[in-house]
BAPAKOL-661670 format. One record per residue: residue in three letters; z, x, y of N, C-alpha, C in turn. Coordinates in steps of 0.02 Angstrom, whole numbers, plus 50000, padded with zeros to 5 digits. Each point is the difference from the previous one (the first is absolute). Layout:
REM BAPAKOL-661670
   zanu     n_z     n_x     n_y    ca_z    ca_x    ca_y     c_z     c_x     c_y
    ALA       Z       X       Y       Z       X       Y       Z       X       Y
...
***
This chain:
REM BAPAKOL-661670
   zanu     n_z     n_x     n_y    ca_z    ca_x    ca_y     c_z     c_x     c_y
    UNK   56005   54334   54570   50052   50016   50047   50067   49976   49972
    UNK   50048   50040   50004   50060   49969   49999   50030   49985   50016
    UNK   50030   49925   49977   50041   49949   50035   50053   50023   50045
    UNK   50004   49992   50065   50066   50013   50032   50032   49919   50031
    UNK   50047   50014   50030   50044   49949   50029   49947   49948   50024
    UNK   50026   49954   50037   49941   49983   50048   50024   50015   50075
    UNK   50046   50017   50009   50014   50033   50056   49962   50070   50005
    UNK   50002   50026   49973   49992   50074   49980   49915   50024   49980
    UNK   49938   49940   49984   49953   49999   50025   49962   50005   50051
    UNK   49971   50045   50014   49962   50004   50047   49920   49956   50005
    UNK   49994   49991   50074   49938   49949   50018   49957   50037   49957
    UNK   49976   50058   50021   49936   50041   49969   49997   49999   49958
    UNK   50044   50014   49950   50012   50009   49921   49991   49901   49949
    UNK   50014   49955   50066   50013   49941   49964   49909   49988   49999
    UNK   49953   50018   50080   49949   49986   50000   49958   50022   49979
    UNK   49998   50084   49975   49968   50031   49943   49985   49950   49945
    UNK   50084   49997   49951   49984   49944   49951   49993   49948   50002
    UNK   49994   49962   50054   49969   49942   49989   49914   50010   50012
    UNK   49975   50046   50035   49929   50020   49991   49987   49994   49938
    UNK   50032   50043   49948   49989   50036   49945   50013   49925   49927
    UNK   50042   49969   50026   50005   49934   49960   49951   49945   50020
    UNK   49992   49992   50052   49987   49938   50027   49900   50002   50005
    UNK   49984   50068   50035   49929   50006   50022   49951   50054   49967
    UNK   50028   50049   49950   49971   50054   49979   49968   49925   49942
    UNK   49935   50011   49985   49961   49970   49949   49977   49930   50012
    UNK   50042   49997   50064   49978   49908   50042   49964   50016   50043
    UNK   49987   50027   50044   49961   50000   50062   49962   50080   49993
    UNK   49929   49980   50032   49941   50041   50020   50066   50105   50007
    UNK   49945   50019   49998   50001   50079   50011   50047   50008   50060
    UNK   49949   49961   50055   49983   50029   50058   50074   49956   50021
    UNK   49994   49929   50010   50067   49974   50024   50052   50012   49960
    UNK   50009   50065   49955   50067   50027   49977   50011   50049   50030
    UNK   49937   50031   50019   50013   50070   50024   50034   49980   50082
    UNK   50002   49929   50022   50022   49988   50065   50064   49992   50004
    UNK   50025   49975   49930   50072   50001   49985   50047   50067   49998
    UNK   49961   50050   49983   50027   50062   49963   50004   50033   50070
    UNK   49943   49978   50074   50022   50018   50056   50065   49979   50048
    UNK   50015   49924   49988   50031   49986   50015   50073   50022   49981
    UNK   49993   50012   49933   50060   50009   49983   50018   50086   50029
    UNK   49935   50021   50012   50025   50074   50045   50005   50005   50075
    UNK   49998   49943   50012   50029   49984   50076   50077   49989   49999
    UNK   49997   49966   49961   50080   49963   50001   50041   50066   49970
    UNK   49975   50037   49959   50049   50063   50001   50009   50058   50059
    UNK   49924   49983   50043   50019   50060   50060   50042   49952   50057
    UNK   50014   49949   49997   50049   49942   50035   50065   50004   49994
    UNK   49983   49965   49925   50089   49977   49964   49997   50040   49948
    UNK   50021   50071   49978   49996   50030   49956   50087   49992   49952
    UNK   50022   49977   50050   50073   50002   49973   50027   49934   49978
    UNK   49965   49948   50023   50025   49942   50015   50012   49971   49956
    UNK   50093   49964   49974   50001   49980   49940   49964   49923   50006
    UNK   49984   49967   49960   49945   49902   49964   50075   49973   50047
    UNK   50076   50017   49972   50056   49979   50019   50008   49986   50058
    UNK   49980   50045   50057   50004   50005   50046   49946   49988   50055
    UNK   49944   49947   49971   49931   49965   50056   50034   49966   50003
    UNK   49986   49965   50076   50041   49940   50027   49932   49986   50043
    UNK   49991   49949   50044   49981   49968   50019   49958   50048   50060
    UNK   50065   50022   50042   49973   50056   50039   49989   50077   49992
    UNK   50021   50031   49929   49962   50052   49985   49923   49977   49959
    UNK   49994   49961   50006   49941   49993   49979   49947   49994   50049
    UNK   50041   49979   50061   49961   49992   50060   49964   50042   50033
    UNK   50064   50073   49989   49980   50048   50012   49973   50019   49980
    UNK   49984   50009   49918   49936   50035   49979   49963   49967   50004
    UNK   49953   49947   50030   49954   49960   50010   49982   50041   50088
    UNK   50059   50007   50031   49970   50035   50070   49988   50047   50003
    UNK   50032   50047   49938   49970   50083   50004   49940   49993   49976
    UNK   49977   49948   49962   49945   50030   49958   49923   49975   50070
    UNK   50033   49947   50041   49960   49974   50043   49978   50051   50049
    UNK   50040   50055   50020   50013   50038   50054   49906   50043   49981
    UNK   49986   50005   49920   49948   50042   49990   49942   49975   49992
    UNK   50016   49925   49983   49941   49949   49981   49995   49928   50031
    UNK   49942   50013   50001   49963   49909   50028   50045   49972   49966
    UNK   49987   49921   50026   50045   49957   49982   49975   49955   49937
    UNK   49934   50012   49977   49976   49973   49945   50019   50056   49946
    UNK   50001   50046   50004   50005   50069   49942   50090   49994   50017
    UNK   50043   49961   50022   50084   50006   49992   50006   49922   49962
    UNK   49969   49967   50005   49987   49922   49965   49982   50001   49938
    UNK   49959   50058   49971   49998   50005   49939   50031   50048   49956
    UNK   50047   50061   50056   50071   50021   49966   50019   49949   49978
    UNK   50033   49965   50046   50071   49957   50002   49977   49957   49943
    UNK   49945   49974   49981   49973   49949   49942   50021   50033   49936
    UNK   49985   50057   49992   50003   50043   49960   50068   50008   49979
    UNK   50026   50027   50060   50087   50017   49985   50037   49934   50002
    UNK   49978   49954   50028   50025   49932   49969   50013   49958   49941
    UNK   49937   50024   49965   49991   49976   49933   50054   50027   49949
    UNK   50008   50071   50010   50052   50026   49953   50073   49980   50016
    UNK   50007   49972   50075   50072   49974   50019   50018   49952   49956
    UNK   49945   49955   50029   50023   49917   49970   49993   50031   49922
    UNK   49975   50032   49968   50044   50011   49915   50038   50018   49988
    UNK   50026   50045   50057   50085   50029   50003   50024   49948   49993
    UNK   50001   49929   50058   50049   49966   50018   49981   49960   49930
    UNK   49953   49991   49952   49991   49957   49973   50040   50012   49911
    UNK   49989   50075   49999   50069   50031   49963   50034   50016   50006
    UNK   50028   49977   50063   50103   50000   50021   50011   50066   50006
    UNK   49935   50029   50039   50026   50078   50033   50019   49997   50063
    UNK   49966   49933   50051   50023   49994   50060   50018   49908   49993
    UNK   50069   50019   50036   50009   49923   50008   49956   49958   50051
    UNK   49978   50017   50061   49959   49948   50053   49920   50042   50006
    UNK   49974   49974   50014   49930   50024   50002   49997   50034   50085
    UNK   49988   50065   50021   50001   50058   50048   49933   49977   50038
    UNK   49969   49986   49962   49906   50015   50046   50009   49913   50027
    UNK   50058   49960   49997   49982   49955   50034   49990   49995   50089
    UNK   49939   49951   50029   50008   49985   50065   49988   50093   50027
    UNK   49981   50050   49969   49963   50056   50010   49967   49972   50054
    UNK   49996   50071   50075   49948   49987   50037   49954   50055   50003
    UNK   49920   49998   49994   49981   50059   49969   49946   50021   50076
    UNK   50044   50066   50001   49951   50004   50061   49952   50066   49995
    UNK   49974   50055   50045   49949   50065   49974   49949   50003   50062
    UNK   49972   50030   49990   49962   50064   50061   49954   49928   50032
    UNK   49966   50011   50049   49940   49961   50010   49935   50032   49961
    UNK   49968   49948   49948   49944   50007   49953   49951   50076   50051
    UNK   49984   50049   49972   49931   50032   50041   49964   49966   50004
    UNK   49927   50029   50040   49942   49968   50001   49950   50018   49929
    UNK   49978   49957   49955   49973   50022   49966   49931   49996   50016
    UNK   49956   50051   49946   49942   50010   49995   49953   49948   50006
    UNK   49963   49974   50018   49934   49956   49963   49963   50023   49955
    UNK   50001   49982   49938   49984   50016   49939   49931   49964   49966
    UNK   49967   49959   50044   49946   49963   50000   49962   49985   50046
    UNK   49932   50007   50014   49951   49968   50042   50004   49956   50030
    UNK   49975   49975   50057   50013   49929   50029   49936   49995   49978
    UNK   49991   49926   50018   49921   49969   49964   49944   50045   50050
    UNK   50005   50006   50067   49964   50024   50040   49983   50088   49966
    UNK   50047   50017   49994   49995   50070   49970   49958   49994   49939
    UNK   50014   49946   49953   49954   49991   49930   49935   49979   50020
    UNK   49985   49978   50039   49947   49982   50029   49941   50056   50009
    UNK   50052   50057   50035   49952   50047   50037   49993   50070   49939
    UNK   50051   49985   49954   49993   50049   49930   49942   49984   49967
    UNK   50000   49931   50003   49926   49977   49935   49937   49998   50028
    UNK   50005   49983   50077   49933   50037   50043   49983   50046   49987
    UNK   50042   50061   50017   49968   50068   49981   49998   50018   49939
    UNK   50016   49961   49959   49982   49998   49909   49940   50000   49990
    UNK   49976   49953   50049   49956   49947   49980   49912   50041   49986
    UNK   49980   49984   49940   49937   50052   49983   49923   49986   50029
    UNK   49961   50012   50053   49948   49975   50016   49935   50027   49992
***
C-alpha cells in the first residue's frame, strides 16, 4: 500500500495492513479468516473514515452499530480485534490518545442455544438399548 498522510489514511486501509503485517503467517487459518471478517464489517460501517479522525466517541459508535446485529460476546471480540490494530496506531504516532479507551460494549441478548450433548440420564438410556443380550 502506499504511504499516505496520516490524516489522509483510512481505518480500513490502516486495518487491512496491519492484518497483513502483523497476523498473516502468525495466527491459525481460521482466526485470520475472523480478522478478514472483521475488517469487512468495519468497511460496511466506516468505509470512509479517516485513522485521523477516531476519537473516543466515533469509536463508540462503531462499537454500537456493530452491537445493533450481534450478541454481546461476538461485539467483544470485534472490538478486541479492532483494538489491537489501534493501540499500534497509537503506538506508531498515527493516533495521539488511545480511542477504544473505557469502551462500553454492549449487543443483542445471547439466543437460546442448542444442547449439543446428552445429559447423563439420556446416556444412560442410549447404552441400555445398546446393550447386547
Amino acid at each position: 500500500m502506499a504511504r499516505k498522510k496520516k490524516s489522509e489514511l483510512l481505518l480500513v486501509d490502516y486495518f487491512e495492513e496491519w492484518i497483513e503485517t502483523y497476523k498473516v503467517g502468525a495466527i491459525r487459518e481460521i482466526t485470520l479468516s475472523k480478522y478478514y471478517v472483521t475488517l469487512q464489517r468495519l468497511i460496511e460501517i466506516v468505509p470512509k473514515l479517516k485513522l485521523g479522525d477516531l476519537d473516543r466517541r466515533t469509536y463508540q459508535k462503531i462499537i454500537n452499530e456493530y452491537a445493533k446485529t450481534h450478541e454481546k460476546q461476538t461485539t467483544q471480540d470485534f472490538h478486541h480485534q479492532v483494538k489491537g490494530a489501534i493501540l499500534d496506531a497509537v503506538d506508531d504516532g498515527l493516533l495521539q490518545m488511545n480511542p477504544t479507551r473505557k469502551v462500553t460494549i454492549k449487543g443483542k441478548e445471547p439466543r437460546e442455544k442448542k444442547i449439543k450433548f446428552l445429559s447423563v440420564e439420556e446416556l444412560k438410556r442410549l447404552v441400555g438399548t445398546m446393550e447386547c443380550k
